[in-house]
N, C-alpha and C positions, 0 to 999 in steps of 0.2 A: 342370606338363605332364602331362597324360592319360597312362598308362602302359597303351599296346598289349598283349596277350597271348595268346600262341597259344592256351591254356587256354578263349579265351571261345567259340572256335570251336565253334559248336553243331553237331550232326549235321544241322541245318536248314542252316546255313551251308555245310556240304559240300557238300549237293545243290545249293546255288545255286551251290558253286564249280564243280561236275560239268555245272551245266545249258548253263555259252553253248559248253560243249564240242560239247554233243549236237548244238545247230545248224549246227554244221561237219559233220556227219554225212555230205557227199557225201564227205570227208576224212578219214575214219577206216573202216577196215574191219570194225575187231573191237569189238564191243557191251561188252567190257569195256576199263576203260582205269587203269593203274596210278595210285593216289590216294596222295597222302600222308599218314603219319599222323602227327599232332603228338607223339602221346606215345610214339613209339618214332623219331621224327624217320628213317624208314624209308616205303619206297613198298611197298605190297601190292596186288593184284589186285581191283578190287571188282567184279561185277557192277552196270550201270546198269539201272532197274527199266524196264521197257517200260510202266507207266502211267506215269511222269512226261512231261506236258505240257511244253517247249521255252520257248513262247511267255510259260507262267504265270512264268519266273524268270531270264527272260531280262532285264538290265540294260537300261534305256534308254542309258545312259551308261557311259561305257568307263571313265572313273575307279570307277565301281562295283562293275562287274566284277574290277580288278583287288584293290579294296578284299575284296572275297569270297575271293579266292583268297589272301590271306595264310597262310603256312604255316612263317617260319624263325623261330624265338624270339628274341623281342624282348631288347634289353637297353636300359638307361639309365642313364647316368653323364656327367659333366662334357663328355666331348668329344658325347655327343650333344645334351645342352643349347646347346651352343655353338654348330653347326650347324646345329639347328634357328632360333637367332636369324639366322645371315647370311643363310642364304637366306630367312626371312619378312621381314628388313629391306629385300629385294630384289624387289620385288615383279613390275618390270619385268621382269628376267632371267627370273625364275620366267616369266612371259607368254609369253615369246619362245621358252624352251623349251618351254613347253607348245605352241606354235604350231608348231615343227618337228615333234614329237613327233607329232602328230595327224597326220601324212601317215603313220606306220610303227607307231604302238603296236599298233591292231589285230591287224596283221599277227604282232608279237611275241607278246604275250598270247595270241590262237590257237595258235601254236608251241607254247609253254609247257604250256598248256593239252595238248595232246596227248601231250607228254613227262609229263604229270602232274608236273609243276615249277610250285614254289610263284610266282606271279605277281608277286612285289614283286620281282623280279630283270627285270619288264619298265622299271622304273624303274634298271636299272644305268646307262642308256646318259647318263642325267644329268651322273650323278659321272664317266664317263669322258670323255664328250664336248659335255655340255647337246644331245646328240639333232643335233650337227652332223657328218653323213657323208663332209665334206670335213677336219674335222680332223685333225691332224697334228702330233706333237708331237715335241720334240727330241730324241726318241730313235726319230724314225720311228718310231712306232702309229701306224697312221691307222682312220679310220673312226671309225663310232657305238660301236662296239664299243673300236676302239682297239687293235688285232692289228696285233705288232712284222713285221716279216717273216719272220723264221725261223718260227715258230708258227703265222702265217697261210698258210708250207707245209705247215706239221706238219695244217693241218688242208682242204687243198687248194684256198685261196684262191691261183688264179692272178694273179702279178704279170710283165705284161709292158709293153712298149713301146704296148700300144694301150690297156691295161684293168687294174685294180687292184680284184681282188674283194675286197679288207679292207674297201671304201666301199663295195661292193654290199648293196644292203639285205637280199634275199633269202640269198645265199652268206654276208655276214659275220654275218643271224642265225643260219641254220644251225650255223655255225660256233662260236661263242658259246655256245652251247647245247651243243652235244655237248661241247666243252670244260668246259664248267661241272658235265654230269655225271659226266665223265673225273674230275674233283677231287674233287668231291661219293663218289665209286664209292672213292677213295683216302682220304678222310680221314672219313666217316661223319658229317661235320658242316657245315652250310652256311656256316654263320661263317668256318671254315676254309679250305674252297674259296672261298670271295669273294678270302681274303687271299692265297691261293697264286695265286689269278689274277691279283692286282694285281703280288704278290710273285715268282712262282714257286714251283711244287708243293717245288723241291729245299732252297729256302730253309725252307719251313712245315715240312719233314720234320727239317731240321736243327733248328729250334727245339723242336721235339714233344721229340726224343732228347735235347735238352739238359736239360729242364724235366724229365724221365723220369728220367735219370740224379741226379738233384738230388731226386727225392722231390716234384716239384711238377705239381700240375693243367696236362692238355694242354688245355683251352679257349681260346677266340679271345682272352677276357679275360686269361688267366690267360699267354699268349703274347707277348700286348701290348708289353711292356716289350722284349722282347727284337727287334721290329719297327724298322723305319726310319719316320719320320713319316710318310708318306704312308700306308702302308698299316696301320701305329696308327690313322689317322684314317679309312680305305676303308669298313669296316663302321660304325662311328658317320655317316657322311654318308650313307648307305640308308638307317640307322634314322630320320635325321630327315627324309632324303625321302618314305621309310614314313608318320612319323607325321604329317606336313604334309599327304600324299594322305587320309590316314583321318580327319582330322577339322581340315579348311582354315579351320573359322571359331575353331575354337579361337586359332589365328596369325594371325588377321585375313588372311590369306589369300582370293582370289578365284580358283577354279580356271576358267578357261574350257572349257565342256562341250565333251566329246570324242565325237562319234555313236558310237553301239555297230555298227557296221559296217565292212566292207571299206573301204578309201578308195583301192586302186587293186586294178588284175588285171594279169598277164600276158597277153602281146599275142605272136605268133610272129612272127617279119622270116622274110624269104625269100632276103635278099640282102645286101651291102654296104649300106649306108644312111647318108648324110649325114647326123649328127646335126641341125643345122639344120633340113632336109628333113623330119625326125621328127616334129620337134616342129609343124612346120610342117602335115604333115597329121592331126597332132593337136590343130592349131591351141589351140597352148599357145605360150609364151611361152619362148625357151631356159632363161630361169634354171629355169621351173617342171620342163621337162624333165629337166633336171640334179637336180634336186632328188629325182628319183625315179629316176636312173640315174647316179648319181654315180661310178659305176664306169670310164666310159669316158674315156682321158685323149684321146684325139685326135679331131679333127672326124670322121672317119668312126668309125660301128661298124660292127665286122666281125663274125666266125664264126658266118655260116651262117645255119641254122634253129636248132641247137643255143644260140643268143643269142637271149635272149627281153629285151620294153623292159616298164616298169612306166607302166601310165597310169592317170589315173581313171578310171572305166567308161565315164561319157557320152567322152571324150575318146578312148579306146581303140573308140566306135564309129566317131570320125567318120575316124581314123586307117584303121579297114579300109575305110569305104564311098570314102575320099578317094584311099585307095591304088590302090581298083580301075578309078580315073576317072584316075589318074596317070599323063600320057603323055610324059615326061622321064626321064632317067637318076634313078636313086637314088642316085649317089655321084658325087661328080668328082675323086676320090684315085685314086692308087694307090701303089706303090712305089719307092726308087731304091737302089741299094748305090752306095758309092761305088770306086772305084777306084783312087784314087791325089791327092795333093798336087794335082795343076790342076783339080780340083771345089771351087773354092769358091762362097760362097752365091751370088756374083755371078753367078758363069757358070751355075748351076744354075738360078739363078733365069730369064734369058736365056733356055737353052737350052727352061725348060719355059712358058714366055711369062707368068710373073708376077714378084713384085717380093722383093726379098732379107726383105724385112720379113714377107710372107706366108710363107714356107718356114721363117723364124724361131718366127714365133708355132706354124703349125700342129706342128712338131715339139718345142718349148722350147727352141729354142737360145738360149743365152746371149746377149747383146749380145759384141763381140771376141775371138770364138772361131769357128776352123772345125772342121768334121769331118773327123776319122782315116779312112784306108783300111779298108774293111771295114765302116762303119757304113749303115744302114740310116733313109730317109728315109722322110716322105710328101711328093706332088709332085702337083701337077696330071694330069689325065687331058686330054693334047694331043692327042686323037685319037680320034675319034668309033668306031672299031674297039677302041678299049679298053678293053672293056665286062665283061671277066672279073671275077670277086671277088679279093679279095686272098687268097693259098693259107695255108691255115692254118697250114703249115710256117714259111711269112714271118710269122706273126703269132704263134707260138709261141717264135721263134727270133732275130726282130729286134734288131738293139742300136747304143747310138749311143756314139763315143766324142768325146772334145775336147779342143782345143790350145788356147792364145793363136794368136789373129790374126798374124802377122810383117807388117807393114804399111810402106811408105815405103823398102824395099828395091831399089834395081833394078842393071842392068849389073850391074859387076864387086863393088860393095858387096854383092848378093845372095848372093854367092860369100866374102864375108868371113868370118871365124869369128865368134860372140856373145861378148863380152866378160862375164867374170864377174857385172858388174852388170846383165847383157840375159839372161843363162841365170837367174840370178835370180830377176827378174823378170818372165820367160814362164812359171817353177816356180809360182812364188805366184799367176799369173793361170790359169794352168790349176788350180791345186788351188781356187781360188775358183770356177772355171766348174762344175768337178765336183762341189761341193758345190749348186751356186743349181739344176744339174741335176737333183741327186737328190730336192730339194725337188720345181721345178718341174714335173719329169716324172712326180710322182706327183699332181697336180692339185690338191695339197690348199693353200690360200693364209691357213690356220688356226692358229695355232703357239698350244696352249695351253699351263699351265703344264710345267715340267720334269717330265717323268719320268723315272724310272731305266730302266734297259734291262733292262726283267721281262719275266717270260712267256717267255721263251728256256727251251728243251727240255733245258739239260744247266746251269740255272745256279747262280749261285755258293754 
C-alpha cells in the first residue's frame, strides 16, 4: 500500500490547494485566507498573490481538488490495512456513496476551504453516514454529519416538530465544521479531534491525563488502546478513505467523476409552501427534492423568508419563473391543538373533511394511538379564507404527545376501572408508540450501525 504523506506536499501543491478557493472569491472578503501548515500542523496567515491565474489550477474534478488539499498526517498500521480492503472489496457501496455525495461535496470542500481546513475531512461524512442525510442511528445522530441532539443544540441546529437542521445540508455542514475546529482549537492535533468527535472532547481529555500521568505519548496512536472500538477504528477508516480517494487504481478502485462545481444554490420561499408544490415547480421529482432538503419532516415547509430550499440551478430557475405564473395556494396545511379526550383521529379527520390515514401519515402518528390534550397537529386547510402562514411561535413551540388507543369500550364498561393486565398493557403500547415516534418524527428511516451516545457536551 502507497504510503500518503504530508511531507510531499510541495509549495506548488499549496497554491493549488489555495487556488479553487480564489474562485469563490464572490464568498470571501479578505485576500488573505488562513493556510495550513504541515510541519507545525498549525494555521498561519498567508497572503494570496494577485498574479495567480484562478482558471490555470483550477481542478476539473472534485476528487482532485480534495486530493490537493490534503493536510492531517497520515498514519498506517494494521487497522488501516484492513479498511482499506472492505471498502475496495465493495465497490458498489463505494458507487452509491460516491453518487450521494456528488449532490453536497462541492458545497463542503468550498466550506473547508474557507475555514482553511485540511480537505480530507470532506470525506468524514462516509464513515459517519456513507453521505446519507436521512441517517439515523440508535443513539439518535442523525444526519450526514450525524449530530446527537444535545450537541446539534450546542451548535444551534434547530429541532422541532416541522424541521430537523442535523439533516440540513447547509446548517449540519456549518455545524460540523465549527465543531471540528472547537476540538481541533482544544487538542492541537487532528487526530484527536476526529476522535473526540466520534468519542467526546471529555473522553479524549481523560485519556490524554491518564497516558500523562503514566509517562506515556498523548497521540491518537499512542491513545488507541485506551479507546472503545469504534473510535480505535474512526481515524484508521479516513485514512483509508484518504488513501482510496488518492490513488483509486492502486485498489482497483473506479471513482465516478465528480464536476468541480456548485450542483445546487439557494433559492428564497416567500411563504408556507407545500413540499410537493416545491418540488413540483421545480419540476423535480419529491425524492430528488428531499434529497437536497432533507430537513423538513412535515409536508409543508414553513418559516418565512428566513427558510431558504436547496435546488439545482437549471431547476431553481424554473422554480422562480413557474412561481410567478403560479395561480393556486402554496400550502393546504395548517394547524390544530387539541383539547381534550373527544379529538380523536376519527373525528378530527371528519371534522377537517379527510381521512384518519392522511392526519396519520402527515403528522407520524403511530398506527393505535391517539393524541394527548395539548398536542399540536397539521390538518387540512377547510377554508378558502385560511390563507395565513403558520406563526413561527406555532412552529417553534409545537409538540405532539401519545396514548394507546382505549378501543371497543362503551356504556357503563367505559366507566369500568383497567384491570391490571389492560394498565399493563396500554404502559408497553404507549412506551412502543413513543419510541416508533421519536424515530419517525424525525424522518430519518436509516438505522446504521450502533453507536454509542458521543458527542454529548458533559460526557463520560
Amino acid at each position: 500500500m502507497q504510503k500518503m504523506t504530508c511531507k510531499t506536499v510541495t509549495s506548488a501543491a499549496l497554491i493549488l490547494m489555495l487556488a479553487p478557493a480564489l474562485s469563490q472569491a464572490t464568498d470571501i472578503a479578505n485576500p488573505s485566507a488562513p493556510v495550513f501548515n504541515p510541519g507545525t500542523a498549525r494555521y498561519a496567515s498567508q497572503p494570496i498573490g494577485a498574479a495567480l491565474k484562478v482558471d490555470d489550477y483550477k481542478e476539473a474534478d472534485l476528487w482532485g481538488r480534495i486530493r490537493t488539499g490534503y493536510a492531517i498526517p497520515d498514519i498506517s498500521n494494521e487497522l488501516v490495512a484492513k479498511h482499506v480492503n472492505a471498502y475496495a472489496a465493495h465497490p458498489d457501496s463505494l458507487a452509491r456513496t460516491s453518487a450521494r455525495a456528488s449532490r453536497y461535496l462541492f458545497h463542503v470542500v468550498t466550506e473547508l476551504e474557507k475555514r482553511g481546513m485540511p480537505t480530507e475531512l470532506a470525506l468524514l461524512p462516509v464513515i459517519e453516514s456513507a453521505f446519507n442525510p436521512l441517517a439515523l442511528s440508535s443513539a439518535n445522530a442523525a444526519g450526514m454529519w450525524q449530530f446527537v441532539p444535545g450537541t446539534g443544540k450546542d451548535f444551534n441546529l434547530k429541532q422541532n416538530m416541522f424541521k430537523d437542521e442535523r439533516r440540513g445540508v447547509l446548517a449540519s455542514t456549518d455545524a460540523a465544521l465549527s465543531y471540528l475546529q472547537k476540538l481541533y482549537g482544544m487538542f492541537g492535533d487532528w487526530q484527536l479531534a476526529l476522535a473526540a468527535y466520534n468519542w467526546g472532547e471529555g473522553n479524549v481529555q481523560k485519556a490524554i491525563k491518564k497516558n500523562q500521568a503514566l509517562g506515556k505519548p498523548t497521540d491518537f496512536e499512542s491513545l488507541a488502546e485506551l479507546m472503545p472500538a469504534e473510535t480505535r477504528n474512526y481515524v484508521p477508516k479516513l485514512q483509508a478513505v484518504k488513501n482510496i480517494i488518492a490513488n483509486p487504481g492502486q485498489y482497483n478502485v473506479s471513482l465516478p467523476p465528480i464536476s468541480n462545481e456548485a450542483y445546487f444554490t439557494a433559492v428564497d420561499k416567500t411563504s408556507d409552501i407545500d413540499l410537493t408544490v416545491a418540488a413540483q415547480l421545480a419540476e423535480m421529482s419529491v425524492d430528488e427534492f428531499k434529497a437536497l432538503n432533507p430537513q423538513f419532516n412535515r409536508p409543508v415547509i414553513t418559516g418565512g423568508e428566513q427558510t431558504k430550499i436547496l435546488l439545482p440551478k437549471e431547476n431553481a430557475e424554473k422554480f422562480t419563473a413557474n412561481l410567478a405564473n403560479w395561480g393556486h395556494a402554496l400550502s393546504s396545511w395548517t394547524t390544530h391543538k387539541i383539547s381534550g379526550a373527544r379529538e380523536s383521529i376519527a373525528s378530527l379527520a371528519s371534522r377537517f373533511s379527510t381521512t384518519p390515514e392522511v392526519i396519520r401519515q402527515a403528522n407520524n402518528i403511530p398506527a393505535s394511538t391517539q393524541l394527548k390534550a395539548g398536542s399540536t397537529i397539521l390538518v387540512p386547510k377547510i377554508s378558502s379564507s385560511a390563507t395565513g402562514d403558520i406563526a413561527e411561535q406555532v412552529v417553534d413551540n409545537a409538540v405532539m404527545a401519545f396514548e394507546a388507543e382505549r378501543s371497543g369500550r362503551r356504556g357503563a364498561a367505559a366507566n369500568r376501572p383497567l384491570t391490571g393486565a389492560q394498565k399493563l398493557k396500554a404502559r408497553a403500547a404507549e412506551a412502543v408508540a413513543a419510541i416508533k415516534n421519536r424515530v419517525s418524527g424525525k424522518g430519518g428511516k436509516t438505522v446504521l450501525a450502533d453507536k454509542q451516545n458521543r458527542r454529548q457536551k458533559n460526557d463520560g
